[in-house]
Each structure stands twice: as structure tokens, then as C-alpha cells.
C-alpha positions in Angstrom: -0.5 -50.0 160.6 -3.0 -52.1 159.8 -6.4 -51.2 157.7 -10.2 -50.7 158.7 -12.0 -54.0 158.0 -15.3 -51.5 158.0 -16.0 -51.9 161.3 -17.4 -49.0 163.4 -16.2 -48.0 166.8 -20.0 -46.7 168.2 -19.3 -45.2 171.2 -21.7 -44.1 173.9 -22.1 -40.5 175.4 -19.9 -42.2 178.5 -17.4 -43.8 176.1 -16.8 -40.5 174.5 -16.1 -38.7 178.1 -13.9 -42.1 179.7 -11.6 -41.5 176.4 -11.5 -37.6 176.7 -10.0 -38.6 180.7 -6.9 -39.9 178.7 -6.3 -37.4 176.9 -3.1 -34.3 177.4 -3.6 -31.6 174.3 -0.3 -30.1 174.0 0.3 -27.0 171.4 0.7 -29.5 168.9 0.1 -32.8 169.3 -3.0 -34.7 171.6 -1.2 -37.4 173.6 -2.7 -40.6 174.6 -1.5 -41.3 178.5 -3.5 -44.6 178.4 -2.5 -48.1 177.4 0.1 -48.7 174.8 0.1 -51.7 172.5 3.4 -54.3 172.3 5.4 -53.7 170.3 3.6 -50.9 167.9 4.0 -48.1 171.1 0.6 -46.9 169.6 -2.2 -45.9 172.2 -5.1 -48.4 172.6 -8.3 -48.3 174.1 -10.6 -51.5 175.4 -14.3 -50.7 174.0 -17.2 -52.9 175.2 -19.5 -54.0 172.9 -23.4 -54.0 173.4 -23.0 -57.9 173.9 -20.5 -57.3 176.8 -17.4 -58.6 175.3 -14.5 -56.6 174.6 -13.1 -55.2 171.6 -9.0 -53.4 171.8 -9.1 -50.8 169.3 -6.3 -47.8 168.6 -6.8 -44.5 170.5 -5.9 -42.4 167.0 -8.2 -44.4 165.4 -11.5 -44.0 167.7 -10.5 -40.4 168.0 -10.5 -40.1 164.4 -14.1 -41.5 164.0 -15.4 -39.3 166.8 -13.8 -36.4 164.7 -14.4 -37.4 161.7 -16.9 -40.4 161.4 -16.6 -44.0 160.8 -13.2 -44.9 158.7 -13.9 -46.6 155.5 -12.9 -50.2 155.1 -9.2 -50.5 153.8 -8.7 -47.3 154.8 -5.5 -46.6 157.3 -4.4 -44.2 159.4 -1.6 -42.2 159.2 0.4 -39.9 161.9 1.7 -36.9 159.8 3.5 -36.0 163.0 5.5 -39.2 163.8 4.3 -39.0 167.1 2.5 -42.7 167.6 0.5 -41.7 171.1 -1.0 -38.6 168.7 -4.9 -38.9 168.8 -4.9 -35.0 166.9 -7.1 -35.6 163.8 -6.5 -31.5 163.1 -3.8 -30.7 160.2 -0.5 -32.5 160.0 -1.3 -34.8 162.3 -3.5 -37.9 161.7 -5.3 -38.4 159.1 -7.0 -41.3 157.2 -5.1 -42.7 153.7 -4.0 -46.2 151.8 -1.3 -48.5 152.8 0.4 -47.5 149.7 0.3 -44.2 150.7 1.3 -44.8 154.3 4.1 -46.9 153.4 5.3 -44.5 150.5 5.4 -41.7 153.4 7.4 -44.1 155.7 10.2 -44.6 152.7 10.3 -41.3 151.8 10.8 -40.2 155.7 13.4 -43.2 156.0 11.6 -45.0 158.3 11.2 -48.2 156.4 14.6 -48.3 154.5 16.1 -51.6 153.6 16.2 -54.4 155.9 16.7 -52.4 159.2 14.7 -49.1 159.4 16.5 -46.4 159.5 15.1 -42.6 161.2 13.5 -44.1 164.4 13.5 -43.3 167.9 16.5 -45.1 169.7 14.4 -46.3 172.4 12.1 -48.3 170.2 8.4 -47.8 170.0 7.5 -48.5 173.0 10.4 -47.0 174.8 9.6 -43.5 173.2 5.8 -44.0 174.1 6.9 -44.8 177.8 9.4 -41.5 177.5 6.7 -39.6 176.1 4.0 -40.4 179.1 6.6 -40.3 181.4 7.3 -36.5 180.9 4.2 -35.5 179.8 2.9 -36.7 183.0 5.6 -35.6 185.4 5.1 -31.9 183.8 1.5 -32.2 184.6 2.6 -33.1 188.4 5.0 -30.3 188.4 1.7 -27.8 187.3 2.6 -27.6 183.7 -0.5 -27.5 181.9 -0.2 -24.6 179.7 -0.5 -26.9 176.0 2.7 -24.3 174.9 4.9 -25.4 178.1 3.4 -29.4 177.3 4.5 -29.1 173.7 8.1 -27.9 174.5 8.2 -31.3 177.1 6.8 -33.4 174.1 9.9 -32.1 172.0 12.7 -32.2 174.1 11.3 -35.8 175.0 11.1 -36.7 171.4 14.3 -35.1 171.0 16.0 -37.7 173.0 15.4 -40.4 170.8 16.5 -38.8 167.7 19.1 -41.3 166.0 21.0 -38.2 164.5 21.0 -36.4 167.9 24.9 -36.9 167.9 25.9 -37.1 164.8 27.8 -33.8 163.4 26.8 -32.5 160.2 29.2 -33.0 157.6 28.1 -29.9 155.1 
């Protein structure tokens, strides 16, 4: 992830509704079913700026400053969850911290292990974003809203990518 250069996100009373539209709140986690950046699989968000150009910024990070305020500069943010579309700023989900601390929780949860990380989703990044907005959305087309019924779909789908899916336990 990378770290706030101090720069707020200011949104406008329509900003704050056209990024509730992309929104799903499961049971658990809030998933972004708008664009995902190449190759992080994290949501993003195009922002105008007052002097019309366009700024790209994360979808967890602009929900966390609507939640929460501005982030500080050199602060980063960090999905408790492990779910990269999550835009939940509640509880054990995102939350704002230091690279240190966001690449100590990555080592200790064996994602950055060595020269190839280790606990990810098979399908890469991107290809669990795409899985997750995929079945979030075809649950939502099926009448599925109920956010207990959305976060069962969000598990299973997670599920799928789990690189220890088929391994047998040994003890």
C-alpha cells in the first residue's frame, strides 16, 4: 500500500452519494463493485478536482476519510479483513497505521514471506476482486440482499481462492 502524502480527498455532497452507488454492505465486510486497480485488485475511484482534472484515488481510502476525516500524511491503510475491495472502516476491518506496521501484519499473516508470498488468493489480486464482484453481483440479480445471505457469498467466494483449500492437515 502506499502512504498519504497529506493530501485530502474533499468530496462534495454529490461525491459522497455517486460513491455510496458503489457500494454492497454485506454482514461483514462493505464491497466496492466499482473499478479495480492493475495489478493491486484494490477498489479505486476517479475524483474531480475543483480545477476539472482528475485525480484516481482508493475506494477504502476515501471511505475512510468520509468515516473518519482526512488521513495523516505517511499514514497507510490497512484491511484487517484481507478483503482488498473492503471500504468497512468499522472494527477489524480498515483501519489507518504505518508501513512498518502494515508490513509487520503482512509477515506475520504470511503474506509477504520470502521471495514469493506465500497465503494469497490463487487467482491473484485481481482475479479474486473479479470473483468477488462477480458473485456479489450475480447474488444481488438473484434477490439476495439480505447483508447475512451477501456475507455467506463473500466467503464461499473467498473461499475459493484459499491456497490451503486442498491441502489435508497433517496434525
Amino acid at each position: 500500500m502506499s502512504q498519504s502524502r497529506g493530501e485530502p480527498v474533499n468530496l462534495t455532497a454529490a461525491d459522497r452519494e455517486r460513491f455510496g452507488t458503489a457500494i454492497c454492505r454485506t454482514a461483514t465486510c462493505h464491497i466496492w463493485l466499482g473499478s479495480v486497480s492493475r495489478p493491486g485488485g484494490y477498489g479505486q475511484w476517479w475524483l474531480r478536482r475543483p480545477d476539472g482534472r482528475q485525480r484516481v484515488v482508493s475506494a477504502h481510502r476515501v471511505a475512510f476519510e468520509v468515516a473518519h476525516g482526512p488521513l495523516p500524511e505517511g499514514a497507510t491503510l490497512m484491511h484487517d479483513c484481507e478483503v482488498r475491495l473492503c471500504v468497512n472502516t468499522g472494527p477489524g476491518h480498515v483501519h489507518a497505521g504505518t508501513q512498518a506496521e502494515n508490513v509487520d501484519q503482512a509477515v506475520r499473516r504470511q503474506r509477504m514471506a520470502g521471495p514469493r508470498p506465500g497465503l494469497v488468493d490463487v487467482r491473484g489480486p485481481v482475479g479474486q476482486a473479479a470473483a468477488v464482484q462477480t458473485a456479489i453481483r450475480e447474488a444481488l440479480t438473484q434477490g439476495r440482499s439480505d447483508p447475512d445471505q451477501l456475507a455467506e457469498v463473500l466467503a464461499e467466494v473467498i473461499a475459493v481462492g484459499d491456497p490451503l483449500a486442498n491441502q489435508l492437515r497433517l496434525l
